[in-house]
N, C-alpha and C positions, 0 to 999 in steps of 0.2 A: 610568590606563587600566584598564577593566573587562577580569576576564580571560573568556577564552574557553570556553567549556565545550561538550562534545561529548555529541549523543545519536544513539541509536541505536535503530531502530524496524523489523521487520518488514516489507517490501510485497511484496506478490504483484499479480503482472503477468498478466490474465486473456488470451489474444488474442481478439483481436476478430475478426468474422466476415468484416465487407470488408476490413479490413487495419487494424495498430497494435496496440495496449496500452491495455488500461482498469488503472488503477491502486487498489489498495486498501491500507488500510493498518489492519487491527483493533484497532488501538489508538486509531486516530483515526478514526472511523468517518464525521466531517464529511468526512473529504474523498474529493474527488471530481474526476480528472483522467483522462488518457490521453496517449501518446504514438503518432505513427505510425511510430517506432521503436523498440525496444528502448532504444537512449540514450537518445531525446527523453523518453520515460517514464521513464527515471529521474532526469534530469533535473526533468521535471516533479513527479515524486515528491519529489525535494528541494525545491524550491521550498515546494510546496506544506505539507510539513513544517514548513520555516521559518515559512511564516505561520502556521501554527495556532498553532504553538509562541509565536513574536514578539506573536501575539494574546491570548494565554492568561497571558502574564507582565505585558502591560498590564491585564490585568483580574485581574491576583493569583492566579489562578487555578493551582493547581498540575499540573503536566505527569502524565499520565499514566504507566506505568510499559509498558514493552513487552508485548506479547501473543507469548508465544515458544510457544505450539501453532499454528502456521499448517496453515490445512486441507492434506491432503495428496490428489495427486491418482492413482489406478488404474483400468486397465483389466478389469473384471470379464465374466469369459465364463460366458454365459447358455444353457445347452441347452434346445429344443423338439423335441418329436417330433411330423416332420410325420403329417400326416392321410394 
C-alpha cells in the first residue's frame, strides 16, 4: 500500500460582491474555484488542490513548494482638503 503524504498550501479566500468566496491559491495559480460559503470554499479549495496536485504527479511534474507571503490586506486613511 502506497503511503500517504500531506501538503500544505496557502489560500486566500477573496469575498465576493453578491455573495461567497472566490478562492486562490499562489502557489498554484491554475486554479480557479469559489465557494458560496466559507466551508463550501474550502472545501472547494481542497479539491481543487487535489487535482492539480493528482495531475502534476501523472505528468511527473514536480509539485510546487508553498508561497508563505500571502498578500496582506489594510485599511489606509486618506486626507483631502475640501474646496
Amino acid at each position: 500500500m502506497a503511503a500517504i503524504e500531506d501538503y500544505q498550501y496557502t489560500v486566500i479566500f477573496e469575498p465576493l460582491e453578491a455573495s461567497g468566496y472566490q478562492v486562490i491559491v499562489p502557489a498554484l495559480p491554475e486554479i480557479i474555484t469559489a465557494g458560496r460559503t466559507l466551508k463550501e470554499a474550502r472545501r472547494m479549495a481542497r479539491d481543487a488542490i487535489r487535482c492539480a496536485l493528482e495531475g502534476m504527479a501523472k505528468e511527473k511534474v514536480p509539485f510546487p513548494g508553498d508561497i508563505s507571503k500571502a498578500p496582506r490586506a489594510e485599511k489606509i486613511r486618506v486626507s483631502l482638503k475640501a474646496d
